[in-house]
MMTF fields as JSON, N, C-alpha, C and O atoms, coordinates in Angstrom:
{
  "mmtfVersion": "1.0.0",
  "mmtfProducer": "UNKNOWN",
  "numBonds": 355,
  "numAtoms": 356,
  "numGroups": 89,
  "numChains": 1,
  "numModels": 1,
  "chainsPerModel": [1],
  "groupsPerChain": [89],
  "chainIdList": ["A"],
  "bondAtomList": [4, 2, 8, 6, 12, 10, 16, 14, 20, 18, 24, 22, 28, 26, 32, 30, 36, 34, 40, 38, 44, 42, 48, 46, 52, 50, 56, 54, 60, 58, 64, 62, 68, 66, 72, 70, 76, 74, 80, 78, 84, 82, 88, 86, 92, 90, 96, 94, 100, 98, 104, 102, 108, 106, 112, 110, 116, 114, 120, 118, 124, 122, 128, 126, 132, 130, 136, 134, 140, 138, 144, 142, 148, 146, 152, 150, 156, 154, 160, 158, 164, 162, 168, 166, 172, 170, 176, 174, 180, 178, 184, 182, 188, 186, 192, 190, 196, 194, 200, 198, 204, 202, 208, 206, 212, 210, 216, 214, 220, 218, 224, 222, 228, 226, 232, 230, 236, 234, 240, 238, 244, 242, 248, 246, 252, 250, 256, 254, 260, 258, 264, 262, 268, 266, 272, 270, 276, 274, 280, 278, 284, 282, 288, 286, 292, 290, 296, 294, 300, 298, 304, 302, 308, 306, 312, 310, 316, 314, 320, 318, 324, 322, 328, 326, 332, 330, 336, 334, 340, 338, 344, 342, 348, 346, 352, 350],
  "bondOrderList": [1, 1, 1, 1, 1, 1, 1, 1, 1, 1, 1, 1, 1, 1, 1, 1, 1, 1, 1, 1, 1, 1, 1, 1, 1, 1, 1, 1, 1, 1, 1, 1, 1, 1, 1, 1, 1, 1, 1, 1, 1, 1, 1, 1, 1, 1, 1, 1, 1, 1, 1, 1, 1, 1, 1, 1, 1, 1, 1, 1, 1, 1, 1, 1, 1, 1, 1, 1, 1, 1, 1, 1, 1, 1, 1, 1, 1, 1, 1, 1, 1, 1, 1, 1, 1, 1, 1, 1],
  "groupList": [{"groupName": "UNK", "atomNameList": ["N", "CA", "C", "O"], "elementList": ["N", "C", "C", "O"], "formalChargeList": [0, 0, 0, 0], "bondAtomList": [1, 0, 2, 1, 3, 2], "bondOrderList": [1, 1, 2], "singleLetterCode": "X", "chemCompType": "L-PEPTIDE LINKING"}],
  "groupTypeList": [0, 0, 0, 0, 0, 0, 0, 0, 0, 0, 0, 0, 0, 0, 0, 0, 0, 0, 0, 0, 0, 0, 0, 0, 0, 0, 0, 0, 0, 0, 0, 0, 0, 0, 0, 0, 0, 0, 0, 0, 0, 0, 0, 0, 0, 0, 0, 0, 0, 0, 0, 0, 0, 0, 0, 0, 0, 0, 0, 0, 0, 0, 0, 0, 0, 0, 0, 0, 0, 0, 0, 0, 0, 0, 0, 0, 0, 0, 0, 0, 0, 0, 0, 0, 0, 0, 0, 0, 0],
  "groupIdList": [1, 2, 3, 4, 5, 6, 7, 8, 9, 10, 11, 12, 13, 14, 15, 16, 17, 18, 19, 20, 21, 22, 23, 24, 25, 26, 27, 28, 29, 30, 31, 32, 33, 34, 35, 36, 37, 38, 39, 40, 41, 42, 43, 44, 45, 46, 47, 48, 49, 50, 51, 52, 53, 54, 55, 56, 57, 58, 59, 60, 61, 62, 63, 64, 65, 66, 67, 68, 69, 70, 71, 72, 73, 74, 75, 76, 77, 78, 79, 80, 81, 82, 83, 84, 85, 86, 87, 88, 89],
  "secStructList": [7, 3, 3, 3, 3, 3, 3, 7, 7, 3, 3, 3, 3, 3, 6, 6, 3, 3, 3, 3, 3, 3, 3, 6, 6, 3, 3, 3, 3, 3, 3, 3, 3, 3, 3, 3, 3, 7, 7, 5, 7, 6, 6, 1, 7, 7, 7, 1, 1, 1, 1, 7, 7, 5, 7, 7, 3, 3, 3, 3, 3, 3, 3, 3, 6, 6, 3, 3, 3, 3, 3, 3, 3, 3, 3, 7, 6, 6, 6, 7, 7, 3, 3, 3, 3, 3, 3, 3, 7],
  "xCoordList": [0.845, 0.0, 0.891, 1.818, 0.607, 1.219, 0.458, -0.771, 1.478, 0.757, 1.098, 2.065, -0.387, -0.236, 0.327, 0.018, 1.582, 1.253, 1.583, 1.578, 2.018, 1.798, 2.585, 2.185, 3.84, 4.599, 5.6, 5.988, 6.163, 7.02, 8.406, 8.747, 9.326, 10.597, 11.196, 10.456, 12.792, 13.767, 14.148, 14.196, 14.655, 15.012, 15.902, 15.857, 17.071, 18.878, 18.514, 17.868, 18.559, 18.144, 19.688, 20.697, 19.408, 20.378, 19.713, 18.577, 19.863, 19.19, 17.831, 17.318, 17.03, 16.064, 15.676, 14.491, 16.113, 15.924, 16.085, 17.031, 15.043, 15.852, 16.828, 16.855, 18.081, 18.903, 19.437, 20.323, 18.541, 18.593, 17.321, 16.781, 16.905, 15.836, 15.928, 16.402, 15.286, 15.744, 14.243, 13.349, 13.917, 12.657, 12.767, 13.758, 11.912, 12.537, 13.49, 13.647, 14.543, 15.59, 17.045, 18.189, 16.625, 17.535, 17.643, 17.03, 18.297, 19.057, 18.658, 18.941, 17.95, 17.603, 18.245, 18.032, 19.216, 19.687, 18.693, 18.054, 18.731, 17.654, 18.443, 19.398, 18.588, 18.839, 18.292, 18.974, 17.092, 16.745, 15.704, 15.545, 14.888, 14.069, 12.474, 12.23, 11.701, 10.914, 9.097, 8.256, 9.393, 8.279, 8.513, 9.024, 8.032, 7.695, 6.789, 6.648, 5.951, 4.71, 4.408, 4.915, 3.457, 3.316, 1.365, 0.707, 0.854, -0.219, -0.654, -0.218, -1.859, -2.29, -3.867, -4.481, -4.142, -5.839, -6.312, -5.999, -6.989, -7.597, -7.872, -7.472, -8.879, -9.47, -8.635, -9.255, -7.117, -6.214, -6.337, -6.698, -5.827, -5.287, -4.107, -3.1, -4.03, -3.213, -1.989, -1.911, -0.628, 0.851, 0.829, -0.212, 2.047, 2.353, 2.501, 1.941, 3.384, 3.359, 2.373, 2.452, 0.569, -0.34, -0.438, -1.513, 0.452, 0.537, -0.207, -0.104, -0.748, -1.713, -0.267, 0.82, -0.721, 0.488, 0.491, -0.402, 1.686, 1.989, 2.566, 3.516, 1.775, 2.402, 3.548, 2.893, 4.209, 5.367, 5.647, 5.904, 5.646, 5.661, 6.644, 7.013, 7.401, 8.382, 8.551, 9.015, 8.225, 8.231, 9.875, 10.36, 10.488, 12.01, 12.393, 11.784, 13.093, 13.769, 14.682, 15.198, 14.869, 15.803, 16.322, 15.228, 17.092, 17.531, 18.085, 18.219, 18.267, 19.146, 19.738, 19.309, 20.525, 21.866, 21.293, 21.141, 21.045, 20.977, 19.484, 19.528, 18.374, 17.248, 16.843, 17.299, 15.904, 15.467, 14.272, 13.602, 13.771, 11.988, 11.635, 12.624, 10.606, 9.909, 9.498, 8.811, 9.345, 9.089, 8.223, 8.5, 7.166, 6.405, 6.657, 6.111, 7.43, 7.348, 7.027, 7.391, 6.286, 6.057, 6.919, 7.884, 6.582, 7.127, 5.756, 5.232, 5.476, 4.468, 5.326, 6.319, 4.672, 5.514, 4.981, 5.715, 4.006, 3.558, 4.16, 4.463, 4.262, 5.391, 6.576, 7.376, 6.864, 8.541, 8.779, 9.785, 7.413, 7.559, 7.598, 6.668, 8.483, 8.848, 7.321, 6.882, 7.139, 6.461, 6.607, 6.631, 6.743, 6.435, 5.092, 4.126, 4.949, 2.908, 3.018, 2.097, 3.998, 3.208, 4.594, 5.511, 4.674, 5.782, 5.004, 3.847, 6.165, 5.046, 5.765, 6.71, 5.482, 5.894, 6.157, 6.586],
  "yCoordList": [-1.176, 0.0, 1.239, 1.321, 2.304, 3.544, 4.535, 4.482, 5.936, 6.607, 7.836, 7.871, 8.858, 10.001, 11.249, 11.467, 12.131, 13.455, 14.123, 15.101, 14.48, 15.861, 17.103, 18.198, 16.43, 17.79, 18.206, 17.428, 19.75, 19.991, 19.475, 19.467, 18.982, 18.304, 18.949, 19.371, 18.93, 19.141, 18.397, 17.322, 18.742, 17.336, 17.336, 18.294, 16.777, 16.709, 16.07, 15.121, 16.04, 15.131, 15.356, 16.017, 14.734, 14.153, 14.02, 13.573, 14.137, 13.983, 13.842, 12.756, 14.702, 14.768, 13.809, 14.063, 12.509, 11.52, 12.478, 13.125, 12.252, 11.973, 11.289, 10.183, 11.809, 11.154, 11.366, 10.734, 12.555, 12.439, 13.462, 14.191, 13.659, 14.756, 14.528, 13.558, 15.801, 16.206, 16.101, 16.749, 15.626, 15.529, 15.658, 15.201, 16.193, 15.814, 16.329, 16.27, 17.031, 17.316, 16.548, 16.995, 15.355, 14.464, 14.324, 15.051, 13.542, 13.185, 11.792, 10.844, 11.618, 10.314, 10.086, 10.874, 8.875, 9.006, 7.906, 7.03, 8.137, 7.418, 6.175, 6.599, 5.031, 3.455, 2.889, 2.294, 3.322, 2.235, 3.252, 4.085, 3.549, 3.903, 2.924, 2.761, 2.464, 1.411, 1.592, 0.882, 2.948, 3.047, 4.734, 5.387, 5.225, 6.484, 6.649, 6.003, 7.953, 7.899, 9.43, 10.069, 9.988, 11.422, 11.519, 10.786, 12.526, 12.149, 13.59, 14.36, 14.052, 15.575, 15.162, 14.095, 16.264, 16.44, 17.77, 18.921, 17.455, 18.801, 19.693, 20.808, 19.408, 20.737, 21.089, 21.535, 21.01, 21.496, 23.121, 23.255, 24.173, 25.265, 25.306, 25.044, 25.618, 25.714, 26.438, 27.649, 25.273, 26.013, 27.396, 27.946, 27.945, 29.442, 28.986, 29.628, 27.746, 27.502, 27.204, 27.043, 27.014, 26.731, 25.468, 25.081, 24.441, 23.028, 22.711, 23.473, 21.656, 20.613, 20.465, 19.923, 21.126, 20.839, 19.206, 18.4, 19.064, 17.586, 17.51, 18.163, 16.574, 16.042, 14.753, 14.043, 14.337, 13.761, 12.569, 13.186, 11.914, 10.513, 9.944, 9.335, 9.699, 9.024, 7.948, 8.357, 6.536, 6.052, 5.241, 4.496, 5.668, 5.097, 4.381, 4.591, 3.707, 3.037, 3.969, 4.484, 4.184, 5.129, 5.454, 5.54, 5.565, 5.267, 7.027, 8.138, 6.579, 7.84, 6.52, 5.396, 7.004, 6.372, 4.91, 4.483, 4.339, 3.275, 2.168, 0.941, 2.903, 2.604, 3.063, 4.019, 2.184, 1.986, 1.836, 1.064, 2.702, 2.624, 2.497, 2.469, 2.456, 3.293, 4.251, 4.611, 5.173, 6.618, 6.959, 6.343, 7.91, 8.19, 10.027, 10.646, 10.644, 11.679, 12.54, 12.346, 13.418, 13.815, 15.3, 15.589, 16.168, 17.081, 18.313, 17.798, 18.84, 19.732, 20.653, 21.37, 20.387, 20.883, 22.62, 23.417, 23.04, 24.449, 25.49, 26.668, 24.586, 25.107, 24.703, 25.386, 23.976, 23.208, 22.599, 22.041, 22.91, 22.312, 20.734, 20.076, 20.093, 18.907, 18.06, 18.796, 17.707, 16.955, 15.573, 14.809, 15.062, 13.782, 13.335, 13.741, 12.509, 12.047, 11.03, 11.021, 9.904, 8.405, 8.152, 8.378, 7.54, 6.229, 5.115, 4.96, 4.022, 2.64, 2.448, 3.205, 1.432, 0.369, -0.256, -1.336],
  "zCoordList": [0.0, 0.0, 0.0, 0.805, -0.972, -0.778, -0.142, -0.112, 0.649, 1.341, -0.181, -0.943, -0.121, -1.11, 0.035, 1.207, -1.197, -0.368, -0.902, -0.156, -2.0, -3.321, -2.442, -2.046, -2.337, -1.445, -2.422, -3.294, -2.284, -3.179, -2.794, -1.611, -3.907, -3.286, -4.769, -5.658, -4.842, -5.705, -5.961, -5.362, -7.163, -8.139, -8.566, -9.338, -8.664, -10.163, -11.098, -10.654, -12.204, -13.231, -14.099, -13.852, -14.865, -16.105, -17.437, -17.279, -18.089, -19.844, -19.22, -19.49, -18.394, -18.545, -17.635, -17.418, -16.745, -15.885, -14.18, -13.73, -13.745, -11.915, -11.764, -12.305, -10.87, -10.613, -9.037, -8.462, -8.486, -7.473, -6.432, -7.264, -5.495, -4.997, -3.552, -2.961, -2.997, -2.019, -1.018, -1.562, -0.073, 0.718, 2.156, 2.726, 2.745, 4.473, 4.794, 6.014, 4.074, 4.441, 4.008, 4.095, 3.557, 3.167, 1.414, 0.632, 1.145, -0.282, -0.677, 0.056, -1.916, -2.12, -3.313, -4.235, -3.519, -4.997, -5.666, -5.083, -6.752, -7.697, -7.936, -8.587, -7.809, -7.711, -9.681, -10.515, -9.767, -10.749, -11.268, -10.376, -12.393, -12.874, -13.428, -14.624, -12.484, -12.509, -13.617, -14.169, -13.366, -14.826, -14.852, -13.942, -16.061, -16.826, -17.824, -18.862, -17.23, -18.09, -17.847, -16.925, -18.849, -19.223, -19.404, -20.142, -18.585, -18.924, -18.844, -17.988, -20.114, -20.462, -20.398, -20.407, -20.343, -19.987, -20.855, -20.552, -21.799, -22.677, -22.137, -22.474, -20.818, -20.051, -18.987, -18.021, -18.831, -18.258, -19.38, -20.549, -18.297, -19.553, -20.147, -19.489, -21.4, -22.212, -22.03, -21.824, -22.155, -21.75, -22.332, -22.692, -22.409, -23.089, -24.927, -25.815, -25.165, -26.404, -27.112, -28.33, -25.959, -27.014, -27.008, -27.466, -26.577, -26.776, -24.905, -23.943, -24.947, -23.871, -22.448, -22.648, -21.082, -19.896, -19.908, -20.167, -19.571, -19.508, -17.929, -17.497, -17.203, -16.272, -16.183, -15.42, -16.317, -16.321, -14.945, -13.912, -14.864, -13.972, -13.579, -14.583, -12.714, -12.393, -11.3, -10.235, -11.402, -10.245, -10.153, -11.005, -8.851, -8.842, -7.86, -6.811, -7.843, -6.098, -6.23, -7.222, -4.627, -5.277, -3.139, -2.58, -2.408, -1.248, -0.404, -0.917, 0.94, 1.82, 2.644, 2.905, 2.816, 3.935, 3.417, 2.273, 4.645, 4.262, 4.012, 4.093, 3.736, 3.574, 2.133, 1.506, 1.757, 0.031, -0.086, 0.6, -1.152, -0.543, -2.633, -3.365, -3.087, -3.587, -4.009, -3.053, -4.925, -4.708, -5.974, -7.003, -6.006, -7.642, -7.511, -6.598, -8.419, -8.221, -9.755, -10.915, -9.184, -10.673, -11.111, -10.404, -12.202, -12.771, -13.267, -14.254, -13.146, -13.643, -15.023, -14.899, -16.11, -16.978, -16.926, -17.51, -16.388, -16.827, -15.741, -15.926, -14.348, -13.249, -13.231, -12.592, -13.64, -13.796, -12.294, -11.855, -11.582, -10.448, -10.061, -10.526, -9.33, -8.539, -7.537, -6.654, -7.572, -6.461, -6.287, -7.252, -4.702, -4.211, -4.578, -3.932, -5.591, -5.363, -4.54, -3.723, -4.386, -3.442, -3.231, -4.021, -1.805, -1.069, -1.021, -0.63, -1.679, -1.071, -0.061, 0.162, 0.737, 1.665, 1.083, 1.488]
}
């Protein structure tokens, strides 16, 4: 079971991948990349280019010190903003 919580967190990426983000205060490096997916909604409003916002998906293993969890974090393409959406257990 995952818990939701849509908090803002920072992100390092690489060609466009997470490769590492920042939550809690701590450093999680990204381990493995376990799915990616992009999903738009018509009746979202329209970016500045005119083209449909894309939310952006990332679910990763991905660890701090010495614990390894799970993680789904997304990307808001119209804020460029970061968010935690779900931890599993």
């Amino acid at each position: 079971m995952g818990r939701v919580y849509g908090v803002p967190i920072t992100v390092w990426e690489s060609d466009g991948r997470p490769t590492r983000f920042q939550w809690d205060g701590r450093i999680y490096t990204v381990q493995r990349i376990l799915d990616h997916w992009v999903t738009l909604r018509a009746d979202w409003t329209p970016a500045a280019d005119g083209g449909l916002p894309e939310r952006r998906h990332w679910r990763v293993q991905a660890g701090s010190d010495r614990s390894f969890g799970v993680y789904e974090i997304r990307h808001e393409s119209t804020s460029g903003a970061w968010l935690l959406a779900r931890v599993w257990d």
